[in-house]
C-alpha positions as a Markdown table, in Angstrom:
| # | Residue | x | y | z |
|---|---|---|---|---|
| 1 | Unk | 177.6 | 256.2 | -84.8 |
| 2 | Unk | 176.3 | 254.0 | -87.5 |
| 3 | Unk | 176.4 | 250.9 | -85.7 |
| 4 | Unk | 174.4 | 252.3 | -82.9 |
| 5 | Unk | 171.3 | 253.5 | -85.2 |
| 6 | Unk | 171.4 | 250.2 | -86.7 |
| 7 | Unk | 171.4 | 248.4 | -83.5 |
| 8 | Unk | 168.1 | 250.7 | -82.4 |
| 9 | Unk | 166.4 | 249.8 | -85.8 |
| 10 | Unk | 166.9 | 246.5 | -85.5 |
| 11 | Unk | 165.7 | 246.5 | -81.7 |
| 12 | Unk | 162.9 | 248.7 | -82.9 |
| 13 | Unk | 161.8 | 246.1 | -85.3 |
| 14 | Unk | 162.1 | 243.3 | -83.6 |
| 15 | Unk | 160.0 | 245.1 | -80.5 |
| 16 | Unk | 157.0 | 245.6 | -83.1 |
| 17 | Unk | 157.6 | 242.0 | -84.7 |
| 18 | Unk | 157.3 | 240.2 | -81.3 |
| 19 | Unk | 154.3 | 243.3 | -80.7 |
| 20 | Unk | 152.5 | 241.8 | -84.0 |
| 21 | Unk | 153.2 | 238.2 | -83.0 |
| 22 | Unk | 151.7 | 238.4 | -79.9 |
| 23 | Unk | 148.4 | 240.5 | -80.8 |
| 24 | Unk | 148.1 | 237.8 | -83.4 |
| 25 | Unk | 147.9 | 234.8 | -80.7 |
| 26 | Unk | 145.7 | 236.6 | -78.4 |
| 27 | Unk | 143.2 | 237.4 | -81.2 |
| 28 | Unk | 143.6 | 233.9 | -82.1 |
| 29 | Unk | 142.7 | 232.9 | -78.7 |
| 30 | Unk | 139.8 | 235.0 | -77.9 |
| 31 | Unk | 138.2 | 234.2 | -81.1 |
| 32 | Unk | 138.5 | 229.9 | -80.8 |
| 33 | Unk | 135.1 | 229.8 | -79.5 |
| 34 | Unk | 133.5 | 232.5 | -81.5 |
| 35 | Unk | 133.6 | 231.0 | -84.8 |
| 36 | Unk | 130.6 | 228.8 | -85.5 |
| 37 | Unk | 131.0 | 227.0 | -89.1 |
| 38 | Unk | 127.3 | 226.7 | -90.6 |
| 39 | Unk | 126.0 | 223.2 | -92.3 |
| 40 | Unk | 122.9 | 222.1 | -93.9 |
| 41 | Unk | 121.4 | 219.3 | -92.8 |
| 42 | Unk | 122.7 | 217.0 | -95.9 |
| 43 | Unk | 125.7 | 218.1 | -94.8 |
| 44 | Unk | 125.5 | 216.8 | -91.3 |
| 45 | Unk | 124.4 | 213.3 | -92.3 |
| 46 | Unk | 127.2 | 213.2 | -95.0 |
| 47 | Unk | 130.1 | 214.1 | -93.0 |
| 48 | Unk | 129.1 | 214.1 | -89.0 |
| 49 | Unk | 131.3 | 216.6 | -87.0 |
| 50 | Unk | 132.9 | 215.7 | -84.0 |
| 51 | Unk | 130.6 | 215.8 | -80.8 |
| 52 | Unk | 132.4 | 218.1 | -79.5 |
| 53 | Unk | 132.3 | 221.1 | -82.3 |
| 54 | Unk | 129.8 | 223.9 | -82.3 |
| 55 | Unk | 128.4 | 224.8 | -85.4 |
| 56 | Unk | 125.2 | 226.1 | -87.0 |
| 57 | Unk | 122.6 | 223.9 | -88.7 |
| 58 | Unk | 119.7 | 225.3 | -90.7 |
| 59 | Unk | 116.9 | 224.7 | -93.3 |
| 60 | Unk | 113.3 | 224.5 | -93.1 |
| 61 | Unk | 111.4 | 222.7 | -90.1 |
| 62 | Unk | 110.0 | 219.8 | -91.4 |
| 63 | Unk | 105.8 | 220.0 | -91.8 |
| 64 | Unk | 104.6 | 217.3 | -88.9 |
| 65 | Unk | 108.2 | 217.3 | -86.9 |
| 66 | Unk | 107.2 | 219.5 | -84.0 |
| 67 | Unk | 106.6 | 218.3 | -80.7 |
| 68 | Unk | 106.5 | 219.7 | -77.5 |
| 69 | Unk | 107.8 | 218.0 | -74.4 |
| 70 | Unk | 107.7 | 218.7 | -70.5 |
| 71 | Unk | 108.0 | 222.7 | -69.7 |
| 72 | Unk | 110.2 | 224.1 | -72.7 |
| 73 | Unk | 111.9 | 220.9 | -74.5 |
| 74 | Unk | 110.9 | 221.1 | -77.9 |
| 75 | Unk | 111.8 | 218.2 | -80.8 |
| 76 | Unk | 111.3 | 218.7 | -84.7 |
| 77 | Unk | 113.3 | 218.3 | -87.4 |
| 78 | Unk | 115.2 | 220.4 | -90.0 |
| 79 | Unk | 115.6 | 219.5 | -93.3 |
| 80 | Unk | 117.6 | 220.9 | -96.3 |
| 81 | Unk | 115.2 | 218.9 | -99.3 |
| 82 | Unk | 118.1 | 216.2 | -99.2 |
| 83 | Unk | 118.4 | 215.3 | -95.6 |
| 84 | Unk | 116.8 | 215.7 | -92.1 |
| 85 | Unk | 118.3 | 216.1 | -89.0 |
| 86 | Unk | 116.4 | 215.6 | -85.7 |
| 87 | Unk | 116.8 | 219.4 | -83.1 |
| 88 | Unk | 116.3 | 219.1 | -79.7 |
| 89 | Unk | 116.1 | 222.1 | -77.9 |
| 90 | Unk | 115.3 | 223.1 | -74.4 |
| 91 | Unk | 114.4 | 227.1 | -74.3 |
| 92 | Unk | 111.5 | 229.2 | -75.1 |
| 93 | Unk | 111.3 | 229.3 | -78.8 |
| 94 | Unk | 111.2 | 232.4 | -81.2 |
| 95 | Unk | 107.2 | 233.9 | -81.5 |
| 96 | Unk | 107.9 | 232.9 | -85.3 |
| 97 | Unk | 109.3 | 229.7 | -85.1 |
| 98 | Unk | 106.8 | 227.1 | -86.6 |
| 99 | Unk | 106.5 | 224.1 | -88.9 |
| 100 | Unk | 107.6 | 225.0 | -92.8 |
| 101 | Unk | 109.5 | 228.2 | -91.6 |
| 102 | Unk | 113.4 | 228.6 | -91.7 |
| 103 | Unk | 115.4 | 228.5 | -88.8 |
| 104 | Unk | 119.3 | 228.2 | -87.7 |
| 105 | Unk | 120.1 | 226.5 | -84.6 |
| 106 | Unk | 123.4 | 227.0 | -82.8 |
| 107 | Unk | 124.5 | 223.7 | -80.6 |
| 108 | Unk | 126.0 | 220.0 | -81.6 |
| 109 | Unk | 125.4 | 217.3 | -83.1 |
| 110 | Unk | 125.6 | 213.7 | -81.0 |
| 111 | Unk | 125.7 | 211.1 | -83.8 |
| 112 | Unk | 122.0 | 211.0 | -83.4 |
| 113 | Unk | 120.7 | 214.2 | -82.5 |
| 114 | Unk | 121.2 | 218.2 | -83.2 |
| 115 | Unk | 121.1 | 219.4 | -79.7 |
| 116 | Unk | 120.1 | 223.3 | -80.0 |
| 117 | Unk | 121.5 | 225.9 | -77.4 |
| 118 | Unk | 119.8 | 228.5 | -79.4 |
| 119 | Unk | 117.3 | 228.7 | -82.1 |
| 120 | Unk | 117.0 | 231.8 | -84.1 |
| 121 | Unk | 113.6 | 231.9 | -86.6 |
| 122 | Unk | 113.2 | 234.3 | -89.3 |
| 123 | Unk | 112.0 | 237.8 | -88.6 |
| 124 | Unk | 109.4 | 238.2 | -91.4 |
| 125 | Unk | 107.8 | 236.9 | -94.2 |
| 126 | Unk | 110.5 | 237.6 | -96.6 |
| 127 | Unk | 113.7 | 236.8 | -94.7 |
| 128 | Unk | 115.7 | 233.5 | -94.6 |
| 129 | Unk | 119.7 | 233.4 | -94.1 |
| 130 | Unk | 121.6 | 233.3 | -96.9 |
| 131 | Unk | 123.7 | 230.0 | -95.8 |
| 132 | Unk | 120.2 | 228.5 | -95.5 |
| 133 | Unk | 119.0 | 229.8 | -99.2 |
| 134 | Unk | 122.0 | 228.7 | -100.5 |
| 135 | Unk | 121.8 | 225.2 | -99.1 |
| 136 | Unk | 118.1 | 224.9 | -100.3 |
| 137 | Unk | 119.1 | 226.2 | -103.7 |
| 138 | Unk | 121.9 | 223.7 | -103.6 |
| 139 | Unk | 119.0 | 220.6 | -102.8 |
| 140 | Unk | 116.6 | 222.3 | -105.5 |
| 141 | Unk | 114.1 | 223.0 | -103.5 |
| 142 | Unk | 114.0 | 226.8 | -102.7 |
| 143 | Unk | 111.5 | 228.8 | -104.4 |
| 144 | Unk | 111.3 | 232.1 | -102.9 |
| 145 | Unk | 113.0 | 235.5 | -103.7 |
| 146 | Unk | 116.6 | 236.8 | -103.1 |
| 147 | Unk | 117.9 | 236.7 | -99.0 |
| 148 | Unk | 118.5 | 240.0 | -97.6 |
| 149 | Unk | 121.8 | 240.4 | -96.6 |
Protein backbone atom coordinates (compact mmCIF):
# COMPACT_ATOMS: atom_id res chain seq x y z
CA UNK A 1 0.00 0.00 0.00
CA UNK A 2 2.93 2.23 0.65
CA UNK A 3 4.59 1.72 -2.51
CA UNK A 4 1.60 2.73 -4.42
CA UNK A 5 1.09 6.27 -2.64
CA UNK A 6 4.56 6.81 -3.21
CA UNK A 7 4.50 5.99 -6.80
CA UNK A 8 1.23 8.61 -7.19
CA UNK A 9 3.34 11.34 -5.34
CA UNK A 10 6.06 10.89 -7.27
CA UNK A 11 3.92 10.87 -10.60
CA UNK A 12 2.05 13.76 -9.05
CA UNK A 13 5.19 15.71 -8.85
CA UNK A 14 6.78 15.03 -11.69
CA UNK A 15 3.20 15.92 -13.69
CA UNK A 16 3.45 19.62 -12.01
CA UNK A 17 7.42 19.74 -12.66
CA UNK A 18 7.11 19.05 -16.40
CA UNK A 19 3.54 21.56 -15.86
CA UNK A 20 6.11 24.30 -14.51
CA UNK A 21 8.68 23.55 -17.14
CA UNK A 22 6.65 23.96 -19.83
CA UNK A 23 4.69 27.25 -18.73
CA UNK A 24 8.13 28.58 -18.26
CA UNK A 25 9.24 28.01 -22.07
CA UNK A 26 6.08 29.30 -23.50
CA UNK A 27 6.27 32.48 -21.30
CA UNK A 28 9.71 32.61 -22.48
CA UNK A 29 8.59 32.40 -25.97
CA UNK A 30 5.83 34.82 -26.12
CA UNK A 31 7.77 37.40 -24.37
CA UNK A 32 11.31 37.27 -26.97
CA UNK A 33 9.94 40.07 -28.82
CA UNK A 34 8.45 42.06 -26.11
CA UNK A 35 11.33 43.10 -24.24
CA UNK A 36 12.87 46.25 -25.66
CA UNK A 37 16.30 47.10 -23.66
CA UNK A 38 16.50 51.10 -23.47
CA UNK A 39 20.07 53.05 -24.38
CA UNK A 40 21.06 56.54 -24.42
CA UNK A 41 22.53 57.82 -27.26
CA UNK A 42 26.25 57.67 -25.71
CA UNK A 43 25.43 54.38 -25.28
CA UNK A 44 24.71 53.56 -28.83
CA UNK A 45 27.91 55.09 -30.26
CA UNK A 46 29.91 53.33 -27.51
CA UNK A 47 28.81 49.88 -27.87
CA UNK A 48 26.56 49.60 -31.38
CA UNK A 49 23.89 46.74 -31.03
CA UNK A 50 23.49 44.34 -33.55
CA UNK A 51 21.25 45.44 -36.57
CA UNK A 52 19.12 43.19 -35.92
CA UNK A 53 18.03 44.07 -32.04
CA UNK A 54 15.16 46.31 -31.16
CA UNK A 55 15.70 48.55 -28.50
CA UNK A 56 14.73 51.96 -27.18
CA UNK A 57 16.83 55.14 -27.71
CA UNK A 58 16.03 58.41 -26.00
CA UNK A 59 17.28 61.88 -24.95
CA UNK A 60 16.54 65.26 -26.07
CA UNK A 61 16.13 66.23 -29.89
CA UNK A 62 18.86 68.15 -30.78
CA UNK A 63 17.99 72.17 -31.38
CA UNK A 64 18.47 72.59 -35.45
CA UNK A 65 18.28 68.55 -36.21
CA UNK A 66 14.77 68.46 -37.52
CA UNK A 67 13.93 68.01 -40.91
CA UNK A 68 11.17 67.02 -42.75
CA UNK A 69 11.24 64.91 -45.88
CA UNK A 70 8.61 63.74 -48.57
CA UNK A 71 4.96 62.93 -47.03
CA UNK A 72 5.79 61.79 -43.31
CA UNK A 73 9.76 60.94 -43.30
CA UNK A 74 11.13 62.96 -40.66
CA UNK A 75 15.22 63.13 -39.70
CA UNK A 76 16.65 64.86 -36.49
CA UNK A 77 18.82 63.81 -34.08
CA UNK A 78 18.77 62.68 -30.34
CA UNK A 79 21.32 63.42 -28.14
CA UNK A 80 22.13 62.47 -24.45
CA UNK A 81 24.81 65.74 -23.70
CA UNK A 82 27.64 63.07 -24.65
CA UNK A 83 26.61 61.73 -27.92
CA UNK A 84 24.12 62.11 -30.89
CA UNK A 85 22.53 59.68 -32.73
CA UNK A 86 20.87 60.51 -36.16
CA UNK A 87 16.52 59.06 -36.01
CA UNK A 88 14.89 58.50 -39.00
CA UNK A 89 11.45 57.99 -38.87
CA UNK A 90 8.55 57.56 -41.29
CA UNK A 91 5.05 58.18 -39.43
CA UNK A 92 3.06 61.05 -38.27
CA UNK A 93 4.82 62.41 -35.31
CA UNK A 94 3.50 63.07 -31.68
CA UNK A 95 1.52 66.89 -31.55
CA UNK A 96 4.41 67.44 -28.87
CA UNK A 97 7.27 66.27 -30.46
CA UNK A 98 9.63 69.24 -31.29
CA UNK A 99 13.31 70.37 -31.24
CA UNK A 100 14.76 70.56 -27.35
CA UNK A 101 11.90 68.18 -26.08
CA UNK A 102 12.44 64.47 -24.88
CA UNK A 103 11.47 61.68 -26.78
CA UNK A 104 12.03 57.68 -26.85
CA UNK A 105 12.03 56.02 -30.09
CA UNK A 106 11.45 52.34 -30.54
CA UNK A 107 13.28 50.74 -33.79
CA UNK A 108 17.17 49.79 -34.74
CA UNK A 109 20.08 51.05 -35.15
CA UNK A 110 22.08 50.36 -38.73
CA UNK A 111 25.69 51.34 -37.95
CA UNK A 112 24.77 54.72 -39.17
CA UNK A 113 21.30 55.47 -38.44
CA UNK A 114 18.50 54.98 -35.60
CA UNK A 115 15.63 53.91 -37.72
CA UNK A 116 12.32 54.70 -35.58
CA UNK A 117 9.13 52.48 -35.87
CA UNK A 118 7.63 54.58 -33.29
CA UNK A 119 8.28 57.78 -31.56
CA UNK A 120 6.68 58.48 -28.33
CA UNK A 121 7.11 62.56 -27.12
CA UNK A 122 6.42 63.69 -23.69
CA UNK A 123 2.93 64.35 -22.58
CA UNK A 124 3.40 67.64 -20.74
CA UNK A 125 5.64 70.17 -19.61
CA UNK A 126 6.89 68.31 -16.64
CA UNK A 127 7.22 64.75 -17.86
CA UNK A 128 10.32 63.03 -19.30
CA UNK A 129 11.10 59.04 -18.81
CA UNK A 130 12.98 58.12 -16.19
CA UNK A 131 15.63 56.00 -18.34
CA UNK A 132 16.00 59.32 -20.30
CA UNK A 133 16.49 61.56 -16.90
CA UNK A 134 18.73 59.21 -15.77
CA UNK A 135 20.90 59.08 -18.86
CA UNK A 136 20.96 62.96 -18.98
CA UNK A 137 21.80 63.09 -15.28
CA UNK A 138 24.42 60.49 -16.06
CA UNK A 139 26.01 63.16 -19.10
CA UNK A 140 25.44 66.17 -16.57
CA UNK A 141 23.27 67.87 -18.39
CA UNK A 142 19.67 67.49 -16.95
CA UNK A 143 18.40 70.31 -15.04
CA UNK A 144 14.81 69.84 -14.44
CA UNK A 145 12.74 68.28 -11.57
CA UNK A 146 12.10 64.64 -10.47
CA UNK A 147 10.47 62.15 -13.51
CA UNK A 148 7.09 60.92 -12.59
CA UNK A 149 6.94 57.48 -12.43
Amino acid sequence: MKSLKKKRRIQIISVAVLALILSTAMIGYAMRDGINYFRSPSQVMAEPPQSSEVFRIGGLVEDGSLRRGEGTQVRFRVTDGGASVPVEYTGVLPDLFEEGQGMVGLGSFDGQTFRATEILAKHDEEYMPKEVVDALKEQGVYEGGAPDS
